[in-house]
Structure formats: C-alpha cells, structure tokens
N, C-alpha and C positions, 0 to 999 in steps of 0.2 A: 504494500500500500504506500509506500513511502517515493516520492517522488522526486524528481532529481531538481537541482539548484538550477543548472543553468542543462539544455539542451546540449546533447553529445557530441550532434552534429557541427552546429554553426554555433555555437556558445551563449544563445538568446535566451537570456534571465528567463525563468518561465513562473517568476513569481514577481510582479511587476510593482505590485505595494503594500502594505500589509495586509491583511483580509481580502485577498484580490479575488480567492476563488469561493467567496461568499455568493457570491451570484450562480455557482453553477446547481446550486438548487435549483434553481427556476430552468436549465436547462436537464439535468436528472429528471425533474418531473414532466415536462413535454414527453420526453423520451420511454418514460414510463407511461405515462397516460398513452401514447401512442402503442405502445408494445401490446398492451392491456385492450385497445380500441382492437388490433387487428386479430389477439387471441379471440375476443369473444365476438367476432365475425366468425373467422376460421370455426373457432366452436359452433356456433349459431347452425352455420350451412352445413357441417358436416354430419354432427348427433343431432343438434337442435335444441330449442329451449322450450320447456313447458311450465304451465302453472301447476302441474298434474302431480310431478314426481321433482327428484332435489338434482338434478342435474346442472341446475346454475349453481351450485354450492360446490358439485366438481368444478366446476368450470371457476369458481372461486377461490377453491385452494388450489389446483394445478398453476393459475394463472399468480396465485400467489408463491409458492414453491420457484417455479419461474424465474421471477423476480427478483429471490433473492440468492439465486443461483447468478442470475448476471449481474450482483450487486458490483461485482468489482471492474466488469467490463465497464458498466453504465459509470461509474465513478471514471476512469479513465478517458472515457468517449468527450464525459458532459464537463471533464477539463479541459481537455484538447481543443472540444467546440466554443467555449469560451476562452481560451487562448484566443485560436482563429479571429475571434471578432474583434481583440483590440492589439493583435501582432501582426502584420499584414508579412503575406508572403515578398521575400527579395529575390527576385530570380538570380541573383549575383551572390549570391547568400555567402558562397567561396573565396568571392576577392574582397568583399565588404562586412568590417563590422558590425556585430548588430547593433540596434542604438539604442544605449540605454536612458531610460527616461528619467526627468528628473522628478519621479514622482518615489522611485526608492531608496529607502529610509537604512544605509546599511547597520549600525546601531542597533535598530528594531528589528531588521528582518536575523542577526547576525549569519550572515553570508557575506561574499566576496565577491564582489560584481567588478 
C-alpha cells in the first residue's frame, strides 16, 4: 500500500502538497459506484431480479465481496486518476525536469524533492 515519493521513471513528486490525495475519495467512489452500476446490470440480465425470492441480496454481497477484493487496485487507479488531473503528461519527460510546484511544503511532507 505504500506509495513511492517521487515516480521511478521521470522523478515527478507524486505527492504535490500535503493532503493532496484527499480528493481521491470522490474518485474511488465514481469508480465504485460504477463497478456496482454494471454488476447489477450484468446480474439483472443474466439470473434476474425478483420481489419473489432474495436474489438481490446475492447480488448484494457478491457485488460487495467484489469490492473489497479490488480495494487495492481501486486505491491505486483513483490515485493515479487524480494525479493525471493536476500532472499533465510531458512528452519530453527524458530530457526535461519535472517541475516542481511551489505548492510543496518539504518540512511537512518530510521528503526530498
């Protein structure tokens, strides 16, 4: 679970301020609510849903089981995707530094940028 300071590749700080990856809740959850929206299609169309018998309640813990089986991809993805939104790709990435912002606190974060 533990995440690295700066990228391997081109050395781009990947924690940009304190609390930075405080937002990737709001993208965890998208990602989850969407995982969730297309299990219980894929359930829907394939067994089916009734008011008759407890088949949304499978469909309840499978889709939760699920979930928490990709708890660690989904942590990874919904850092990454919030990276992306405020590290914009360098196509030069190899002959140029990355550039660090002066929005980090080295003191606070204790890292070495």
């Amino acid at each position: 679970m533990k995440m690295n300071v700066n990228c391997p590749t081109c050395d781009q700080p990947t924690e940009i301020e304190v609390g930075f990856y405080v937002g990737t809740g709001y993208v965890s959850y998208a990602l989850t609510v969407a995982i969730s929206v297309a299990t219980f299609i894929a359930w829907w169309v394939l067994i089916g849903i009734g008011i008759d018998d407890n088949r949304i309640f499978w469909w309840l813990g499978l889709n939760g089981a699920l979930l928490v089986l990709l708890l660690p991809w989904l942590m990874r993805i919904s850092r990454t995707i919030w990276l992306s939104f405020f590290v914009h790709f360098n196509p030069n990435w190899q002959t140029e530094k990355p550039k660090v912002t002066d929005r980090v606190i080295k003191e606070q974060m204790e890292i070495v940028v």
